[in-house]
DRENTIGU-222249 format. One record per residue (C-alpha): residue number from 1; residue in one letter; z, y, x. Coordinates in steps of 0.001 Angstrom, whole numbers. Layout:
N
+-----+-----+---------+---------+---------+
:   n : res :       Z :       Y :       X :
+-----+-----+---------+---------+---------+
: NUM :   A :       Z :       Y :       X :
...
+-----+-----+---------+---------+---------+
This chain:
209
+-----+-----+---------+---------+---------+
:   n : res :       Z :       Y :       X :
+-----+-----+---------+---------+---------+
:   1 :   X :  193436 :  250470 :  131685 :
:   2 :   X :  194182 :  248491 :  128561 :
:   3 :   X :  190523 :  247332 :  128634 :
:   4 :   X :  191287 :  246314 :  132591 :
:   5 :   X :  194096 :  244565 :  131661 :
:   6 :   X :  192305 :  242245 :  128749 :
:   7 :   X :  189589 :  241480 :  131363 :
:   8 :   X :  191879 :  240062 :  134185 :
:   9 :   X :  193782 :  238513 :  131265 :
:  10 :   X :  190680 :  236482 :  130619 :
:  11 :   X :  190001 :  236350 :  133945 :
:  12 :   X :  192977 :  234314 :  135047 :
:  13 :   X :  193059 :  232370 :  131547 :
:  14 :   X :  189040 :  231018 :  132409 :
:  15 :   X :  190019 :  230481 :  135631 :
:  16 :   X :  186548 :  231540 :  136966 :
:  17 :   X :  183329 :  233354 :  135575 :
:  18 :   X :  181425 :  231145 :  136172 :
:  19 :   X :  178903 :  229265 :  134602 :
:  20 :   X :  178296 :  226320 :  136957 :
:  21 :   X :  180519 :  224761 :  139946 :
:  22 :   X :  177806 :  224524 :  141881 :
:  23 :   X :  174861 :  226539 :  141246 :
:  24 :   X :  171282 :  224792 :  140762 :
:  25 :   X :  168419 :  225367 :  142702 :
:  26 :   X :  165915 :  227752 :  140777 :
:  27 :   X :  162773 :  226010 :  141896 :
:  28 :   X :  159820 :  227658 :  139794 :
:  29 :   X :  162368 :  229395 :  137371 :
:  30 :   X :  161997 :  231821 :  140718 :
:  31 :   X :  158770 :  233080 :  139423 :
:  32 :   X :  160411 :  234230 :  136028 :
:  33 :   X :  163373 :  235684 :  137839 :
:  34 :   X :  160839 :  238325 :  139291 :
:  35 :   X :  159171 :  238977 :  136169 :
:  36 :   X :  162890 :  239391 :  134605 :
:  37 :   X :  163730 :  241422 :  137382 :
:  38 :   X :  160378 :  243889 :  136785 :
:  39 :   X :  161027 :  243502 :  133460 :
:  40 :   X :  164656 :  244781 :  133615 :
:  41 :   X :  164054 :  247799 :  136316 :
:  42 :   X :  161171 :  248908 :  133945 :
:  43 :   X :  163577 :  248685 :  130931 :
:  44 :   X :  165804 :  251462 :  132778 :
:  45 :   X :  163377 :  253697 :  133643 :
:  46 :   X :  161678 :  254104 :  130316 :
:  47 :   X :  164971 :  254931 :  128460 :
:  48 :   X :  165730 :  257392 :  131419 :
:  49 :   X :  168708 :  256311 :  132821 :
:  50 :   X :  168345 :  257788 :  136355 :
:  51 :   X :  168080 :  261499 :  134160 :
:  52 :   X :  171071 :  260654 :  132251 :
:  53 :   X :  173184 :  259800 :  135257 :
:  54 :   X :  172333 :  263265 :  136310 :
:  55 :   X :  173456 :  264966 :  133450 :
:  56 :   X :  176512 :  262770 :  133725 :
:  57 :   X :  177869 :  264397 :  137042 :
:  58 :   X :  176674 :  267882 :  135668 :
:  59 :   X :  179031 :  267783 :  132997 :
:  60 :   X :  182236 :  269272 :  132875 :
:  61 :   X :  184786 :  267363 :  135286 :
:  62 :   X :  187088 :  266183 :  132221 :
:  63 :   X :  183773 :  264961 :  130176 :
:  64 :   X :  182219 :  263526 :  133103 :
:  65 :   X :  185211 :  261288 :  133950 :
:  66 :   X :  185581 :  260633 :  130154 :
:  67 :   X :  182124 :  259341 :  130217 :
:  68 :   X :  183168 :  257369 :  132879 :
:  69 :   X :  185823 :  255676 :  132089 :
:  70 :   X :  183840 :  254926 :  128609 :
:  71 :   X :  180832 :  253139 :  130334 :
:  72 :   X :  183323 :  250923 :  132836 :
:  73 :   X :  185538 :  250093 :  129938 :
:  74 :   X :  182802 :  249136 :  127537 :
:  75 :   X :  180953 :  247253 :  130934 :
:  76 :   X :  184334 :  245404 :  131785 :
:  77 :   X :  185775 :  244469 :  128333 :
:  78 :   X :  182314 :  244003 :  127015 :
:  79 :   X :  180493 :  241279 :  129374 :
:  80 :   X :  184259 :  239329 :  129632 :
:  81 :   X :  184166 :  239673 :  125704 :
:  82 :   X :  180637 :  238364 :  125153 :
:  83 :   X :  179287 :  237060 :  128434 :
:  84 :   X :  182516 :  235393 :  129186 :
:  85 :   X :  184790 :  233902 :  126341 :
:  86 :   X :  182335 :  234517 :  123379 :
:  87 :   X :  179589 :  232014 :  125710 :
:  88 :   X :  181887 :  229784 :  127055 :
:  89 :   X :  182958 :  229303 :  123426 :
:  90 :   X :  179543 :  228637 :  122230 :
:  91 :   X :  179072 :  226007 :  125275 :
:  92 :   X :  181566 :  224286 :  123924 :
:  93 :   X :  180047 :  224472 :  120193 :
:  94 :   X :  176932 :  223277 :  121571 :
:  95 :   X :  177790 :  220934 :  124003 :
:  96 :   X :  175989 :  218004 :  122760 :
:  97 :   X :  172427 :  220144 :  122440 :
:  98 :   X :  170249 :  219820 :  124725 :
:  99 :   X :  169942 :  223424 :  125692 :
: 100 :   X :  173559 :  224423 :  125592 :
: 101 :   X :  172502 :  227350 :  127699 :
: 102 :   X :  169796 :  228941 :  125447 :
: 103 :   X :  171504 :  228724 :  122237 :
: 104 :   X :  174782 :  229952 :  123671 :
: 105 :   X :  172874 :  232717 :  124952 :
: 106 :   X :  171566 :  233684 :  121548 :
: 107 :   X :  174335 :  233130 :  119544 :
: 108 :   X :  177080 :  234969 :  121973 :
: 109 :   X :  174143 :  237957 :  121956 :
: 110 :   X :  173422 :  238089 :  118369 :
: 111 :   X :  177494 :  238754 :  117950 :
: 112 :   X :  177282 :  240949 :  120459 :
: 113 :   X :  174621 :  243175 :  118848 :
: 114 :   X :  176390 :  243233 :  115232 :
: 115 :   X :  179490 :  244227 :  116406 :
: 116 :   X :  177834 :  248179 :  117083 :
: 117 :   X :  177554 :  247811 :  113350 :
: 118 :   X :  181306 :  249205 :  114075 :
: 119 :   X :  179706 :  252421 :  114673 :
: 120 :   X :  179275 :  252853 :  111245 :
: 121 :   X :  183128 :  253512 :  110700 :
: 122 :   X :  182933 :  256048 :  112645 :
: 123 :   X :  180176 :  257752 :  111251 :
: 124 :   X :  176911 :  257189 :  112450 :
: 125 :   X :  173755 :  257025 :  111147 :
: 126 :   X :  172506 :  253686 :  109171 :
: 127 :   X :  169377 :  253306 :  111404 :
: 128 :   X :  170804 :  254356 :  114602 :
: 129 :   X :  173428 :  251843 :  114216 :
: 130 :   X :  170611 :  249338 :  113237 :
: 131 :   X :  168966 :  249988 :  116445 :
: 132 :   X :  172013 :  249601 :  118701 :
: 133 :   X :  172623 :  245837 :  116844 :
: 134 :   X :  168525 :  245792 :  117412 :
: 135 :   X :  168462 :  246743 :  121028 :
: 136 :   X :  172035 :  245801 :  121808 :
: 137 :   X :  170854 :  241683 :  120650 :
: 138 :   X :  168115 :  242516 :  123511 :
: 139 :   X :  170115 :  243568 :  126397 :
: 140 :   X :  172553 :  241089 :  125558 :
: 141 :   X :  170032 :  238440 :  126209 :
: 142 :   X :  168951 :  239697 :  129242 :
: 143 :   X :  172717 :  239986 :  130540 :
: 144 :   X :  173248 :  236315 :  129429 :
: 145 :   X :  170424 :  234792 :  131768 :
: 146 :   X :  171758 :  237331 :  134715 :
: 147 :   X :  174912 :  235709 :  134392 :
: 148 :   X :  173761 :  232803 :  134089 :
: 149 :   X :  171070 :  233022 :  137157 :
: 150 :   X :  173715 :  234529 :  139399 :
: 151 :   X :  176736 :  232253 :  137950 :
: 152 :   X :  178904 :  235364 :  137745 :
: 153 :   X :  179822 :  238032 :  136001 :
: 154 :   X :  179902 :  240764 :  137939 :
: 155 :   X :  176505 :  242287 :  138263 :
: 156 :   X :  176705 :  241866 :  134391 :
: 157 :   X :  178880 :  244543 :  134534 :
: 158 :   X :  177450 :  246583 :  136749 :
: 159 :   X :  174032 :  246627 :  135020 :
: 160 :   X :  176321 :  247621 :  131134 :
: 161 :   X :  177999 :  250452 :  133032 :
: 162 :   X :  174636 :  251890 :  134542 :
: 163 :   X :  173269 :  251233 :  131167 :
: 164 :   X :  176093 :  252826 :  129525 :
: 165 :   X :  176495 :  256094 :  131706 :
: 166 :   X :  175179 :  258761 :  129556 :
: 167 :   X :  176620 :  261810 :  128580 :
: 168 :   X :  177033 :  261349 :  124844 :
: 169 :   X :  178022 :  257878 :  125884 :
: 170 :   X :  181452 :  258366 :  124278 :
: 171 :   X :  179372 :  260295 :  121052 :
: 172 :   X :  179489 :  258463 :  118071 :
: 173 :   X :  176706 :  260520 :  116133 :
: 174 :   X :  173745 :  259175 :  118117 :
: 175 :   X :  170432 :  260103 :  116565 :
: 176 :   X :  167604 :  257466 :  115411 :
: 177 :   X :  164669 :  257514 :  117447 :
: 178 :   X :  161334 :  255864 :  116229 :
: 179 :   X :  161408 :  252490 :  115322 :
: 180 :   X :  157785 :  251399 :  116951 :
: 181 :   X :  158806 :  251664 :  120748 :
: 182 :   X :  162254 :  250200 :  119613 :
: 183 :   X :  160875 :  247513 :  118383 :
: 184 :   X :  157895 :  246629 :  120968 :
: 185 :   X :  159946 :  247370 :  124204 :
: 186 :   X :  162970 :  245272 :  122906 :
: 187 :   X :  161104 :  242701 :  121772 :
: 188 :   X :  159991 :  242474 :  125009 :
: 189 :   X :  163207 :  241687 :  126785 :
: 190 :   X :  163769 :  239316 :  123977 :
: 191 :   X :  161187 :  237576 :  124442 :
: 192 :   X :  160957 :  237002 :  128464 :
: 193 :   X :  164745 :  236502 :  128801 :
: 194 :   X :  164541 :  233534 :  126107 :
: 195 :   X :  161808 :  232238 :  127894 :
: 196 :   X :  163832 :  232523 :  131452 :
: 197 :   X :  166766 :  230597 :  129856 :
: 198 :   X :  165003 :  228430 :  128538 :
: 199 :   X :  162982 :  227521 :  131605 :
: 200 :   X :  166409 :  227616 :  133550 :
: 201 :   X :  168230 :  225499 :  131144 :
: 202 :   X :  165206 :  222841 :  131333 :
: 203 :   X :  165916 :  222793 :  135090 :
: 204 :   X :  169561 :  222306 :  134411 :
: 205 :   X :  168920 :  219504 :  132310 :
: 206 :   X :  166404 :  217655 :  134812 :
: 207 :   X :  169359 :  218320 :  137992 :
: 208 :   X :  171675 :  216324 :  135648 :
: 209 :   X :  169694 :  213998 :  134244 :
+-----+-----+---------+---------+---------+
């Protein structure tokens, strides 16, 4: 509820979500979109997300609902957090660049990965927590150009809770797994969702220009 409260808090003070007034037209950034789109659907499957959802409503009816509530708050407070006032913050730091959009994509993501290094605190492993600020930077990208493609937040959050909804989901002691699929599958979404803000952001800038 608190974390409910914060979001319609920053809600009301942004006045909207929203990236753009009026939204551009994609043009060939359309093509990318797809490719994200694969990109991201594949993403889910290989870390199993449709099992853990399972074992989500298998659980216990006080764990499942703790998981729950756990996912939506970290999907609600999260993307308003990062997606929301941490971006529109950075737009504002980079208003002068030419793409605004890109770097306040990385920058607002980059935060948004090292603050898992939180985790720590509460006692989880060094390299686990390294591969949530690892993977965490990824997904975080790939949130930034949804928002940014759609102009609102909502399917951000949407996407973080689905991503989120896993039984040990409110588990701090998370185990490491290897680093080799970590790193290639990750880079991955790095990779293609710089490229789709970038190629979005270049449209931007020919609209206005």
């Amino acid at each position: 509820m608190i974390v409910c409260f914060l979001a319609l808090g920053a809600k009301v003070f942004y006045k909207t979500d929203r990236v753009f007034i009026k939204l551009p037209k994609e043009s060939k950034v359309k093509i990318l979109t797809i490719i994200f789109c694969t990109m991201l659907m594949t993403l889910y499957f290989l870390i199993n997300l449709i099992t853990s959802w399972g074992q989500v409503f298998n659980l216990m009816p006080e764990m499942m609902w703790s998981s729950i509530c756990v996912a939506l708050a970290a999907g609600i407070g999260e993307e308003f957090l990062c997606r929301v006032t941490l971006f529109n913050l950075f737009t504002k730091i980079f208003e002068n660049k030419q793409y605004v959009l890109l770097w306040s994509s990385i920058f607002s993501s980059v935060l948004f990965g090292l603050f898992h290094l939180i985790n720590l605190g509460h006692g989880a492993a060094l390299d686990a927590t390294f591969q949530q600020v690892y993977y965490a930077t990824a997904i975080g990208l790939a949130f930034s150009y949804l928002h940014i493609f759609t102009n609102r937040i909502w399917s951000c959050i949407l996407m973080h809770f689905l991503l989120d909804l896993q039984p040990d989901i409110a588990n701090m002691n998370a185990e490491a797994s290897p680093w080799s699929p970590i790193l290639i599958i990750f880079g991955i979404v790095i990779i293609v969702s710089i490229i789709c803000i970038y190629a979005f952001n270049k449209r931007v800038n020919k609209v206005e220009n």
